[in-house]
SEGU-504896 format. One record per residue (C-alpha): residue in one letter; x, y, z. Coordinates in Angstrom, 1 decimal, always signed. Layout:
("A" (X Y Z))
...
// end
This chain:
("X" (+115.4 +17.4 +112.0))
("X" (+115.5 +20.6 +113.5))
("X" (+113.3 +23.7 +112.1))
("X" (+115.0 +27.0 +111.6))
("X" (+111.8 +28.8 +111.9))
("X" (+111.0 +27.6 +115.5))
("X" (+113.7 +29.5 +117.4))
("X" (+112.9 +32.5 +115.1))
("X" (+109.5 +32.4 +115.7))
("X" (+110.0 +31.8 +119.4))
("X" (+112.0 +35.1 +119.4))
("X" (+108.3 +37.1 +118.7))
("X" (+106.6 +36.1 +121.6))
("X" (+105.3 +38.1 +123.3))
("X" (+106.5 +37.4 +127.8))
("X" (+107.2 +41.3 +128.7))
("X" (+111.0 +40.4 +129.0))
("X" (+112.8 +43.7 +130.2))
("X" (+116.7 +41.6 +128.7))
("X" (+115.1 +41.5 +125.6))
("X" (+114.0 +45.2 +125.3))
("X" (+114.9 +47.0 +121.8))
("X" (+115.6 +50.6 +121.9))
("X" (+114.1 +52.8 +119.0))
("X" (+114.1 +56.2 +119.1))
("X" (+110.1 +56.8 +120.7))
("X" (+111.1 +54.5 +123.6))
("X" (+114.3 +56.3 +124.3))
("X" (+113.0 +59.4 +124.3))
("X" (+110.5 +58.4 +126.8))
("X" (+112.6 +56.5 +128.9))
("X" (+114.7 +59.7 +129.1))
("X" (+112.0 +61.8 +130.1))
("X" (+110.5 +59.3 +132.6))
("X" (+113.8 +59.5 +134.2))
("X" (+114.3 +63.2 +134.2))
("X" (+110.6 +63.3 +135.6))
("X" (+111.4 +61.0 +138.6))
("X" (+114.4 +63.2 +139.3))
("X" (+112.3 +66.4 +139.4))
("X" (+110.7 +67.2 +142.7))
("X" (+107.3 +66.1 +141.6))
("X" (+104.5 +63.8 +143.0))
("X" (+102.7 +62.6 +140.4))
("X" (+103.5 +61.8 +136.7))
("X" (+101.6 +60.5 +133.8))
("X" (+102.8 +57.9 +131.4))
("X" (+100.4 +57.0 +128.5))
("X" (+100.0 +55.5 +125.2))
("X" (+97.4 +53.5 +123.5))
("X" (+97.7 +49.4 +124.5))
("X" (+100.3 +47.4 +123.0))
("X" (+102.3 +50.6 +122.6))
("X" (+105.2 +49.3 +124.9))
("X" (+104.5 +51.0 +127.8))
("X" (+105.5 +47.6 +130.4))
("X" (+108.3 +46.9 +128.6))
("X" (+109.6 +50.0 +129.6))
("X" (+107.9 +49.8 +133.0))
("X" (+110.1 +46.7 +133.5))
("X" (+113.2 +48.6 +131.8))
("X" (+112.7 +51.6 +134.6))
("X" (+112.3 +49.2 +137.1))
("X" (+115.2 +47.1 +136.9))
("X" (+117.7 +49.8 +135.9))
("X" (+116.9 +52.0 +138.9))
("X" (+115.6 +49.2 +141.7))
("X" (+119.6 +49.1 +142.7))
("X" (+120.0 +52.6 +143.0))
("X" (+117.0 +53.9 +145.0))
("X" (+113.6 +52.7 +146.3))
("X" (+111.4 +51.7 +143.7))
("X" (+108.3 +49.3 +143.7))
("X" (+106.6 +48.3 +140.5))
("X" (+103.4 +46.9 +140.8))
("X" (+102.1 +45.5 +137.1))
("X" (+98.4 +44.3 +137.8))
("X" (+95.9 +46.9 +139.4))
("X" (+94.6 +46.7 +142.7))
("X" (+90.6 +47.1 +143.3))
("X" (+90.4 +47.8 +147.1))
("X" (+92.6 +49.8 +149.8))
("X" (+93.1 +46.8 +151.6))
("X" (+94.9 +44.4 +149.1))
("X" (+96.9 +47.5 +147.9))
("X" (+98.3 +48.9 +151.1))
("X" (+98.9 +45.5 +152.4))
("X" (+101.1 +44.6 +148.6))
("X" (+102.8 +48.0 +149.7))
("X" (+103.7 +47.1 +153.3))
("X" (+104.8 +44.0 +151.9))
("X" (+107.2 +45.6 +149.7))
("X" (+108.7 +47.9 +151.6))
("X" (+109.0 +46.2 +155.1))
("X" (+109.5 +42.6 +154.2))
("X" (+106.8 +41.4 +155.8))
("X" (+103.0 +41.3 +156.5))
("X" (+101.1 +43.4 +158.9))
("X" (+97.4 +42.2 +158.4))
("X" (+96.4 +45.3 +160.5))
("X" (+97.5 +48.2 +158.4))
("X" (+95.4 +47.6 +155.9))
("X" (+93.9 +51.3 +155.1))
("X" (+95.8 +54.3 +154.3))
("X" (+95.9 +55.9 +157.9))
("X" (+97.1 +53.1 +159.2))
("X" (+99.4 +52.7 +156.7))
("X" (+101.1 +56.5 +156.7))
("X" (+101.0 +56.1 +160.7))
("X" (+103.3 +52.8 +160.1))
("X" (+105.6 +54.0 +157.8))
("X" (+106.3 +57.3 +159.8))
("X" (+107.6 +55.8 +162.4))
("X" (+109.9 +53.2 +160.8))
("X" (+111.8 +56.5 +159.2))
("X" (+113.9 +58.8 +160.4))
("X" (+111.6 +62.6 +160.5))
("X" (+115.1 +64.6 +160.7))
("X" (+115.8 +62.7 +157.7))
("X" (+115.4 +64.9 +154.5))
("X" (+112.0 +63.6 +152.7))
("X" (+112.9 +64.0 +149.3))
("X" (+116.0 +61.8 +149.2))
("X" (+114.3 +59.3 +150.8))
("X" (+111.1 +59.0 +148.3))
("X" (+110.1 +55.6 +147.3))
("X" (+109.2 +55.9 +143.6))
("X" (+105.8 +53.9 +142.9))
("X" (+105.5 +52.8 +139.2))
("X" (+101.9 +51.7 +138.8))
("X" (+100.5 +50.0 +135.5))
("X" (+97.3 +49.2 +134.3))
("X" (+96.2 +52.9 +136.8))
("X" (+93.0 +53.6 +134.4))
("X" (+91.6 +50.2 +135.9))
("X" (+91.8 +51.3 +139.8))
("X" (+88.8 +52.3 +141.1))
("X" (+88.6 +56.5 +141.9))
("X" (+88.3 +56.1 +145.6))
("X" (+92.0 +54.3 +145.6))
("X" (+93.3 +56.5 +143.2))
("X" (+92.5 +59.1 +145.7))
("X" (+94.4 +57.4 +148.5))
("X" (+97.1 +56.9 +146.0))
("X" (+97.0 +60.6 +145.5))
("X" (+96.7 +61.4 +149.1))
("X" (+100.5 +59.2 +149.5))
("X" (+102.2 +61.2 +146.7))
("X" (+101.1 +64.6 +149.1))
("X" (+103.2 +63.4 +151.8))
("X" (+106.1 +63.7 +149.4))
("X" (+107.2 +59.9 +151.0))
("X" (+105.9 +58.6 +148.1))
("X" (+106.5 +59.8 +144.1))
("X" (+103.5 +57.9 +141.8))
("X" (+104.0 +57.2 +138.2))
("X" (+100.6 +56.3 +137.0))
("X" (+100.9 +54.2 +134.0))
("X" (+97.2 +54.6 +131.6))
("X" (+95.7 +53.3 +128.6))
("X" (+94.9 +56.1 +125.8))
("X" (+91.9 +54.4 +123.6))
("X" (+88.9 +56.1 +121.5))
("X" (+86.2 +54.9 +123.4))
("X" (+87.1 +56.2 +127.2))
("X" (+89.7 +59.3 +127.3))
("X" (+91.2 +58.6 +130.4))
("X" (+93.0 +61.8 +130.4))
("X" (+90.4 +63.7 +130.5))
("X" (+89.5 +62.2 +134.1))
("X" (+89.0 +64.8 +136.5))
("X" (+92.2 +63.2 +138.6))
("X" (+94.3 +62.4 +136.1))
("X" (+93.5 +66.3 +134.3))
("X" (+93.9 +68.3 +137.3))
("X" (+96.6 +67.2 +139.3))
("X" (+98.9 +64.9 +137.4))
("X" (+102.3 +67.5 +137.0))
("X" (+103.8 +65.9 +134.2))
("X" (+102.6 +63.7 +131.3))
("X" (+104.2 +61.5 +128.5))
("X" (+103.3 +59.8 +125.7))
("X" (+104.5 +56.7 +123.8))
("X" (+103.4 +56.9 +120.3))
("X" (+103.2 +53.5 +118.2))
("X" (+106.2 +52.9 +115.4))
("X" (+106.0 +55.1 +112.6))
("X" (+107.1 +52.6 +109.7))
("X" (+110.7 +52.9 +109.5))
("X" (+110.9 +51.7 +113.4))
("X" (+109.0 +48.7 +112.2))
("X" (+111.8 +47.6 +110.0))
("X" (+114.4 +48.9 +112.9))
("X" (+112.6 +46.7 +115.4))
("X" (+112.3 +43.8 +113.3))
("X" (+116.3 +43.9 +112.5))
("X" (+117.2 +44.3 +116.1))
("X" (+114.8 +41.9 +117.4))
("X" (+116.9 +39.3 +115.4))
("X" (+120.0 +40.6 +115.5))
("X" (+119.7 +40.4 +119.9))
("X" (+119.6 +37.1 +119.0))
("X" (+122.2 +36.3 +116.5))
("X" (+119.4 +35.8 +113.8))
("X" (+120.7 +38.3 +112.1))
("X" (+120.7 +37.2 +109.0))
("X" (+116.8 +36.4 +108.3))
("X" (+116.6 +39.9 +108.0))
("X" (+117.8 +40.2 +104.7))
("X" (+114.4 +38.1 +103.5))
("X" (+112.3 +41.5 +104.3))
("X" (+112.3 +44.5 +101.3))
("X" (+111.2 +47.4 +101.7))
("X" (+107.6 +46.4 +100.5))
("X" (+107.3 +44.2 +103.4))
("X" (+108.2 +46.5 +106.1))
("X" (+105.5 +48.8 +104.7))
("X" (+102.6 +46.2 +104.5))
("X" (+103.4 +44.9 +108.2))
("X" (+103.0 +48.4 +109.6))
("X" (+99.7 +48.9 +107.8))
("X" (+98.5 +45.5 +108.9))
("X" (+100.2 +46.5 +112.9))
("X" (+99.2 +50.7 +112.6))
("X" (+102.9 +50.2 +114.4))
("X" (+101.5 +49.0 +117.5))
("X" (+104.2 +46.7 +119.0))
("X" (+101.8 +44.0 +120.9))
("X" (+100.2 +43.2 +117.5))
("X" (+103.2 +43.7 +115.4))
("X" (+105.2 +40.6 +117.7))
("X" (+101.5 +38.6 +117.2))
("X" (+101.9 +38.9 +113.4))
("X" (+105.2 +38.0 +113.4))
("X" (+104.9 +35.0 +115.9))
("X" (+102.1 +33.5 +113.3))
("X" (+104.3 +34.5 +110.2))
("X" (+107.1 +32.5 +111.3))
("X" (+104.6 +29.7 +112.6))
("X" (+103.3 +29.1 +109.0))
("X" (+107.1 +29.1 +107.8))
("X" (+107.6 +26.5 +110.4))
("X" (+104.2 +24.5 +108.9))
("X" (+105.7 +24.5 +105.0))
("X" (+109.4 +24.0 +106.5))
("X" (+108.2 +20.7 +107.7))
("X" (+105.5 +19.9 +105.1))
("X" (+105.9 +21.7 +102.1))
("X" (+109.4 +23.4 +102.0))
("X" (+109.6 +24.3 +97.9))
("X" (+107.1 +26.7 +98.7))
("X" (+108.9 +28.8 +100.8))
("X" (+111.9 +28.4 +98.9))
("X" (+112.8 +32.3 +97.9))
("X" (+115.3 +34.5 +99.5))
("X" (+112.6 +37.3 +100.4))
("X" (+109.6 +37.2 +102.1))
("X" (+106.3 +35.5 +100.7))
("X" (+103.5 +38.1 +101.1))
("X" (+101.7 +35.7 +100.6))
("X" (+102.3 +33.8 +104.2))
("X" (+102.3 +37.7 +105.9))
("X" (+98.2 +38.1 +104.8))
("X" (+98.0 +34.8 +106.0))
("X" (+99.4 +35.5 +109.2))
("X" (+97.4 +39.3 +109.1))
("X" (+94.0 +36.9 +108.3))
("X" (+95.2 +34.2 +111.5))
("X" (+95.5 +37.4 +113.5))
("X" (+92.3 +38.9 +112.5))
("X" (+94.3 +41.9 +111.0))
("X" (+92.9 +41.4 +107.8))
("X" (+89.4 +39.4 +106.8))
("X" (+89.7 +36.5 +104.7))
// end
């Protein structure tokens, strides 16, 4: 027999997938400005927001919606030496290895003389979207830096924002970043918006009608709107649906939500102690 709750909770976890993206109004309005920012004639930008914000989904949304309009590389895990970094760049943008450019010089030397010079720079810049950027080491960040000054290359550094180490405040990101944007975590009516869209993109649309207003409220004090933790609530909600589907169905047998099973979900999630 199959259990409704499976697919539903399926639909929560949490793989990154760029088709499955939900627009809400702080996502849109940072996609927007990440795009008018990569149109501007500017070398480096900032894009920031505390973890679990969202931030590689819309890496991934960027990516795929410009990757067939102009040069774009999107690398998702950081890089801790010049070597592995210049060589995943020459990879990327020559379609093939060259195991002796493997420092920056080398590198700049290389790609100089695969491009046309008469060519006008600007509308041949490779955009570089780089995630994870507050885990490279400050000497690469300062190559990286030294490629967005050849104006070849346009850097989007993509940072956590936490309490205990304000990467802004970095003497490389503070001085010579020339735009920055933040993505701010769901205030509590997105949390209800995301929910309803999440299942609606997959004609689940009807499971919505189990949440009131109540329970849209408690799952954004249990998530502080964070999306990575709101889909890990949600995942475990619907896996203890699943368990009483299967074993004990009369107690889930109510048109709304049990709070009960969301604080034990928050308690399996370590959002709330037992």
């Amino acid at each position: 027999m199959n259990n409704r709750y499976t697919k539903i909770k399926d639909i929560f976890l949490e793989d990154n997938g760029v088709f499955d993206y939900i627009n809400l109004d702080k996502s849109t309005l940072a996609y927007h400005k990440i795009l008018n920012a990569l149109k501007k004639p500017l070398k480096l930008i900032l894009f920031y927001g505390k973890p679990g914000s969202g931030k590689t989904f819309l890496l991934n949304k960027i990516y795929n919606d410009l990757r067939s309009k102009q040069d774009v590389i999107f690398f998702s895990q950081p890089f801790f030496n010049e070597k592995d970094f210049i060589q995943a760049l020459c990879a990327q943008i020559f379609k093939q290895e060259f195991k002796d450019v493997n420092t920056y010089e080398k590198f700049i030397d290389t790609y100089k003389n695969s491009i046309d010079q008469e060519e006008n720079i600007l509308k041949k810049q490779i955009i570089l979207l780089l995630d994870e950027a507050q885990l490279y080491p400050d000497f690469l960040i300062e190559k990286i830096r030294l490629l967005a000054d050849t104006r070849h290359f346009k850097i989007l550094f993509t940072v956590h924002k936490t309490k205990s180490e304000d990467v802004l405040a970095k003497d490389y990101f503070r001085t010579r970043i020339w735009e920055s944007i933040e993505l701010l975590n769901l205030v509590n009516d997105e949390v209800g918006l995301y929910i309803e869209k999440k299942l609606l993109y997959h004609n689940e649309h009807s499971f919505f009608s189990m949440y009131k207003p109540s329970h849209i409220k408690l799952i954004h004090k249990l998530t502080n709107g964070n999306l990575r933790t709101l889909n890990r609530l949600l995942y475990k909600m619907y896996e203890i649906y699943e368990h009483y589907e299967e074993n004990r169905p009369s107690f889930i047998n109510s048109k709304y939500l049990k709070t009960q099973i969301v604080e034990m979900a928050a308690i399996s999630s370590e959002l709330l102690d037992a």
